[in-house]
C-alpha positions, -999 to 999 in steps of 0.1 A, spaced: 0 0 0 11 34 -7 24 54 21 2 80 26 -24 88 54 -62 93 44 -72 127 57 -41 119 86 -67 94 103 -87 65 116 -113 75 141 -144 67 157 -167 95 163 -191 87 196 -179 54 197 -196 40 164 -169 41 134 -164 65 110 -132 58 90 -132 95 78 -147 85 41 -147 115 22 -121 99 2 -135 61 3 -176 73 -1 -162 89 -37 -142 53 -49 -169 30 -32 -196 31 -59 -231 11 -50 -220 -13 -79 -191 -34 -82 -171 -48 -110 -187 -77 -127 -182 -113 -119 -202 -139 -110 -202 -164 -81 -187 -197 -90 -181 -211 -48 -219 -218 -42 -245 -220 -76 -267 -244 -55 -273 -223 -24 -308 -216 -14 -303 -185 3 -320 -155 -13 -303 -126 -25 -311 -89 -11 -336 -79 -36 -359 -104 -30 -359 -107 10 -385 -93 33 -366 -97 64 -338 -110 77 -330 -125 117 -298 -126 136 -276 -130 107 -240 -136 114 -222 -104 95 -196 -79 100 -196 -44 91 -170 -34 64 -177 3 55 -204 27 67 -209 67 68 -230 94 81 -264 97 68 -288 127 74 -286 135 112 -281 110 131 -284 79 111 -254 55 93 -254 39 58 -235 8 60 -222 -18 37 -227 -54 59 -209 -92 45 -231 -112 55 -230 -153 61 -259 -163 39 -265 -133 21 -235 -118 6 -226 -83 6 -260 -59 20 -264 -21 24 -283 -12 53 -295 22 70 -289 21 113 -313 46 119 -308 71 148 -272 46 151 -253 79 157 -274 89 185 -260 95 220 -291 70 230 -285 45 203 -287 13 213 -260 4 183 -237 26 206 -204 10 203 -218 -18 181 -216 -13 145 -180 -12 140 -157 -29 118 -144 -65 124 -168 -72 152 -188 -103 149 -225 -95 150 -258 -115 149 -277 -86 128 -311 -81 117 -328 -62 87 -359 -59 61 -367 -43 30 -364 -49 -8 -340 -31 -31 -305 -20 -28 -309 -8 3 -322 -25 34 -332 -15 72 -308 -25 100 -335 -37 128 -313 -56 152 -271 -61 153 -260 -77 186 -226 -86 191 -217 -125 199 -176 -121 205 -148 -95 215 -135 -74 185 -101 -84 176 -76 -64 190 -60 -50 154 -26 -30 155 -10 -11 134 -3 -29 101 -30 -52 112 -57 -26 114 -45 -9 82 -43 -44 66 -79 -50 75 -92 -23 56 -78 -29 31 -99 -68 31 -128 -48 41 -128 -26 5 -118 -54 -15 -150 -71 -4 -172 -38 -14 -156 -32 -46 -152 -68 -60 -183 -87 -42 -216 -80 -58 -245 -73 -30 -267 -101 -28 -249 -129 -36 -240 -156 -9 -206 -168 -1 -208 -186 28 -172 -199 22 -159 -163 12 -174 -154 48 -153 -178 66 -122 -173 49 -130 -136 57 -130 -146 93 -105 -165 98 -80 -138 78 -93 -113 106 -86 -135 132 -51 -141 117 -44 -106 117 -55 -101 152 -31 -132 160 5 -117 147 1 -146 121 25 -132 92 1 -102 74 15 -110 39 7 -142 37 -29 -140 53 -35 -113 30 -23 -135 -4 -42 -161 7 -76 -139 12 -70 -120 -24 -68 -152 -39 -101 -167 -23 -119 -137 -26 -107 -135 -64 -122 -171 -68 -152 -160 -52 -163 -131 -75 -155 -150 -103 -118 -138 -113 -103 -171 -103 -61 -174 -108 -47 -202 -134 -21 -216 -112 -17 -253 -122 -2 -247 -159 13 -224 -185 -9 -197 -205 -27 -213 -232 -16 -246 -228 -17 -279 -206 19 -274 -194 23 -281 -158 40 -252 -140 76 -258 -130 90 -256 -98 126 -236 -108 108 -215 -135 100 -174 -140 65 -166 -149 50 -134 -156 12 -137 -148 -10 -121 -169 -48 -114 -158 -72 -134 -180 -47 -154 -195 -25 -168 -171 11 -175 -160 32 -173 -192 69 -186 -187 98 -160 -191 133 -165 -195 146 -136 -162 153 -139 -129 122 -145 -102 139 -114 -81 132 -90 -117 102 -65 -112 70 -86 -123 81 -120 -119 72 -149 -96 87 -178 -95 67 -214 -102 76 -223 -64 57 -191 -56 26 -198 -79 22 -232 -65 26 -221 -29 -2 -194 -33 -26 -225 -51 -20 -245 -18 -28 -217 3 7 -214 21 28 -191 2 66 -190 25 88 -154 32 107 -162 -1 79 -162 -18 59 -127 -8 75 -98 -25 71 -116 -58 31 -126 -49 25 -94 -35 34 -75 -69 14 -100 -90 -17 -98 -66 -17 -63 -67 -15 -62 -104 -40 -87 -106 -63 -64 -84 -61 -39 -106 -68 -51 -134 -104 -61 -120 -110 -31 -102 -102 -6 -133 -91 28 -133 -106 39 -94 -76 32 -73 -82 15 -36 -89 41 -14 -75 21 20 -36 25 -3 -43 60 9 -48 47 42 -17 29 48 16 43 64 40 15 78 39 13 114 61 10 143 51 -16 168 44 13 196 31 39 175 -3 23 167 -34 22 187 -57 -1 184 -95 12 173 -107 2 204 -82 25 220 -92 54 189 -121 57 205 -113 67 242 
């Protein structure tokens, strides 16, 4: 992520979040890029448009902003229903009884009904303690959090997606190494919306990747074999490739990965930059507060 701080800040305003998004409201659009869900075409659960109402849904918030007075829009991932907008109305009230609750990376049980794009928050308890996140962590999760927005279409269910999405949180929150967990999600979540990596053989062809070889990977197409060195800008080694298919790409591996994921990103998300790269600023271990500890 580029090193650059978003407005200077991360804060919570009254206790409920509000990750100053001036800057993230104008690159979050209500659609997403296109892609379709390829984890779950035989789950029954039924996408936003079409619900009534909805009861003690697991879900985290990702994203949310003032709205009129007092209220919040948010954008929710739900369990069984994907990615939802919601309004918390009154949420911003010294008397709200979402005081404290509709934050990001808490786990919730959360409530809502209406048809269209945009739903009414009824009910959002909280079943856990938020993970402590720190520093790069924190930043780190943001980062996840927009990803989901802009690459996840609302309404469609990924179950899956939602417990790979938990589990990288909790990883985060654990010290587990942030590059990794974060290579790892980008690749599930681009198998999720459709955008799925080729990582078993060469571009346009049934040529098993090889362990010593350079690749340059090439959105849409796939990893096409070069003759340069893995540390060259651009290319990743075979070893990396397969590492990142079985979910467990190693140190060596990372800066190569990162630089291909990224580009990869890009490529699906179009010309509207990420605005958590904004966000980021490399952290020393005491000079990062937790957003638990943002808010006091």
């Amino acid at each position: 992520m580029r090193a650059a701080f978003f407005s200077h800040s991360v804060r919570l305003v009254r206790a409920d979040f509000i990750i100053n998004t001036r800057r993230w409201s104008a690159a979050t659009p209500v659609g997403v890029a296109t892609g379709q869900n390829q984890l779950l075409p035989h789950t029954q659960a039924p996408i936003v448009q079409g619900m009534s109402r909805v009861q003690l849904q697991p879900a985290y918030v990702l994203h949310g902003r003032a709205f009129r007075e007092s209220s919040q829009l948010l954008e929710m991932f739900s369990r069984d229903h994907g990615r939802v907008g919601v309004v918390a109305r009154g949420a911003r009230g010294a008397r709200s009884r979402w005081r404290g609750v509709l934050q990001p990376f808490r786990p919730l049980l959360a409530s809502w009904q209406g048809r269209g794009e945009l739903a009414t928050l009824t009910g959002a308890d909280q079943v856990a303690a938020p993970p402590p996140l720190l520093g790069d962590a924190l930043f780190s999760g943001l980062y996840v959090n927009e990803l989901l927005v802009r690459l996840v279409h609302r309404g469609d269910p990924h179950p899956e997606l939602f417990e790979h999405y938990r589990g990288t949180v909790a990883a985060l929150a654990g010290g587990e190494n942030i590059q990794a967990t974060l290579r790892v999600f980008e690749k599930n979540l681009l198998d999720a919306a459709g955008f799925g990596l080729s990582l078993a053989c060469e571009a346009g062809s049934d040529t098993p990747l090889r362990f010593e070889a350079s690749y340059v990977y090439h959105p849409g197409e796939g990893a096409v074999r070069v003759n340069r060195d893995a540390s060259d800008r651009g290319v990743v080694s075979g070893a990396a490739l397969m590492a990142l298919e079985a979910g467990e790409p190693q140190g060596e591996h990372l800066p190569g990965l990162r630089a291909m994921m990224r580009a990869v990103i890009r490529h699906h998300l179009g010309d509207r930059p990420l605005a958590s790269d904004a966000l980021y600023r490399p952290s020393k271990p005491t000079g990062r507060r937790t957003l638990e500890e943002e808010s006091a």
